[in-house]
C-alpha positions in Angstrom: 2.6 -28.4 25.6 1.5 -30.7 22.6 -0.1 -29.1 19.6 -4.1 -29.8 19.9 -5.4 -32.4 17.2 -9.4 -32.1 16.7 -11.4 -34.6 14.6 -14.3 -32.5 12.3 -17.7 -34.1 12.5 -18.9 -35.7 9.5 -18.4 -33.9 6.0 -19.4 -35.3 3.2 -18.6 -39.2 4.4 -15.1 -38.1 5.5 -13.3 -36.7 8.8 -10.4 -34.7 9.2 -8.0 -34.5 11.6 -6.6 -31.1 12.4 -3.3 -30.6 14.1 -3.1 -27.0 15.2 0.1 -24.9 13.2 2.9 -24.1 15.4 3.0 -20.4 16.6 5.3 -18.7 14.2 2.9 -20.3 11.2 -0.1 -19.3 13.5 0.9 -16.2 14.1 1.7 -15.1 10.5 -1.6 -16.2 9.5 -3.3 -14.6 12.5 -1.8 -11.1 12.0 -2.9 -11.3 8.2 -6.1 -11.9 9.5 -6.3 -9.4 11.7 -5.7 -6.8 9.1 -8.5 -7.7 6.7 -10.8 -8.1 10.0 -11.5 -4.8 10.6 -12.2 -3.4 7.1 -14.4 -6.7 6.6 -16.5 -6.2 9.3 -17.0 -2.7 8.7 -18.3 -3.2 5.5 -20.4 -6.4 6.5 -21.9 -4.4 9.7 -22.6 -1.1 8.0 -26.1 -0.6 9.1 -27.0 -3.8 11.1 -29.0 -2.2 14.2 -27.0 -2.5 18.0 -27.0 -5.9 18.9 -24.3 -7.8 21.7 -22.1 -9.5 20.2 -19.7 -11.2 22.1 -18.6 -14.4 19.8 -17.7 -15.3 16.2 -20.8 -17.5 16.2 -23.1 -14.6 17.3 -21.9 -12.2 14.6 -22.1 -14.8 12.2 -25.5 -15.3 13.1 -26.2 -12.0 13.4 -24.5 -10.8 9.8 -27.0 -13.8 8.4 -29.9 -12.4 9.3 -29.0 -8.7 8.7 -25.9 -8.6 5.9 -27.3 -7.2 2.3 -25.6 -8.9 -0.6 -23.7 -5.7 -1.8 -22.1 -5.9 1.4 -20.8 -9.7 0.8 -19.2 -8.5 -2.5 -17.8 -5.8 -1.0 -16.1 -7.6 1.8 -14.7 -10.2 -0.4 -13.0 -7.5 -2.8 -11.7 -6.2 0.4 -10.0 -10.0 1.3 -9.1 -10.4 -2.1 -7.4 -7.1 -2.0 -5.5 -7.6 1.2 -4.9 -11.4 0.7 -3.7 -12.1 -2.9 -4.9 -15.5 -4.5 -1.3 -17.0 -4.1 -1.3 -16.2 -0.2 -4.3 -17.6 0.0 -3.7 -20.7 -1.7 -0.6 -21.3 0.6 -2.7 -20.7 3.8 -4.9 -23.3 2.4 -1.7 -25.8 1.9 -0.8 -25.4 5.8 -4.1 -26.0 6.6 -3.6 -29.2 4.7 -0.1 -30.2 5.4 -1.7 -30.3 9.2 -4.6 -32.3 8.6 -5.0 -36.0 8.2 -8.3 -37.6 6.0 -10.3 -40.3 7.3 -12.8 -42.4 5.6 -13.7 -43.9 2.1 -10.7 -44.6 0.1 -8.5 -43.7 3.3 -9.3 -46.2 6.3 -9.6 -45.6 9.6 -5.6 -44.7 10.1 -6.2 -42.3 7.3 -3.9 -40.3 5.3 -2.6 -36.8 5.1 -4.4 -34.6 3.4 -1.7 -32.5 1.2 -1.2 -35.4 -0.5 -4.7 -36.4 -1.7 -5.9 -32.5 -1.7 -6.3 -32.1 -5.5 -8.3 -35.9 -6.0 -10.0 -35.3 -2.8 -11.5 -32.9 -3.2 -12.0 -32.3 -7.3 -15.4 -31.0 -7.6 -16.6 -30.9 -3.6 -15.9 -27.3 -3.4 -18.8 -27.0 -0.5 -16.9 -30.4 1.5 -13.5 -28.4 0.9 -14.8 -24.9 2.1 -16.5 -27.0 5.1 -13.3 -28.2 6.0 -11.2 -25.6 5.8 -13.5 -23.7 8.0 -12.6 -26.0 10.7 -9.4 -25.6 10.4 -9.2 -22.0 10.7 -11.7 -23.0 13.7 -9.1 -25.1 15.3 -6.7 -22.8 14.9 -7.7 -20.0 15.8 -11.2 -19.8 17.4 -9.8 -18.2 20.4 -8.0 -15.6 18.5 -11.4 -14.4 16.5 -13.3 -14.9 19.7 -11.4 -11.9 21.3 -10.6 -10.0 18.0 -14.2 -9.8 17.4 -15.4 -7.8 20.4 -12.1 -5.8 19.8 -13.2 -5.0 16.3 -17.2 -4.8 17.4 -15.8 -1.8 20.1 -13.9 -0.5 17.6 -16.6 -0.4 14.9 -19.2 1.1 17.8 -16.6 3.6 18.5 -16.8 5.4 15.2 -20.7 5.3 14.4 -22.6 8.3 15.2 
């Protein structure tokens, strides 16, 4: 079974093209995840009132309307606990080492990513946050999808 490629829509005048990570990558990355999942969420959720929640998209929505900004810090000292900056910074590099650039400056065959990731993008924090949100997505949109209701159950489980 080939390794899914997905092309992002349009971010800042550029698309990228995602080439899933190979399972032993994926599932390093997913089993990191997966342990600051559960400790995020509790601390984002604390106090949102019962709601179904059933996707990443719905909590996402959800934590939007309801999440207090204490909360945010909270949950990212809780990442940043778990996922020290270096690990973080070398998820990001497999992210781009799988992902090809399209557009301005790269034509329409484009050109990998990890090789143009500093110029590219050099002071479009919001376009590089945007993209590597898809590629988490493409990687690994089914995994959340499940891990969520896990961690929602879980999280129901031990409120009063």
């Amino acid at each position: 079974m080939a390794r899914k490629k997905l092309k992002s829509g349009d971010i800042s005048g550029y698309r990228y093209v995602v080439t899933q990570l190979g399972a032993i990558d994926g599932k390093r990355i997913a089993d990191e995840f997966m342990r600051v999942l559960l400790p995020v969420l509790t601390e984002l959720l604390s106090g949102l009132p019962a709601v179904e929640i059933s996707s990443v998209q719905q909590l996402v929505d959800k934590m939007l309307d309801y999440v207090r900004p204490e909360r945010v810090r909270g949950a990212i000292d809780i990442i940043l606990k778990a996922l020290p900056q270096s690990r973080v910074e070398e998820i990001i590099e497999q992210m781009a080492k799988h992902t090809d650039v399209l557009g301005p400056g790269f034509g329409d065959a484009g050109a990998p990513l990890w090789r143009n990731f500093d110029e590219h993008f050099a002071g479009t924090y919001k376009a590089m946050f945007q993209w590597l949100a898809f590629a988490i997505k493409v990687n690994f949109a089914d995994f959340f999808d499940d891990a969520v209701g896990e961690v929602v159950d879980q999280i129901k489980a031990s409120q009063p």
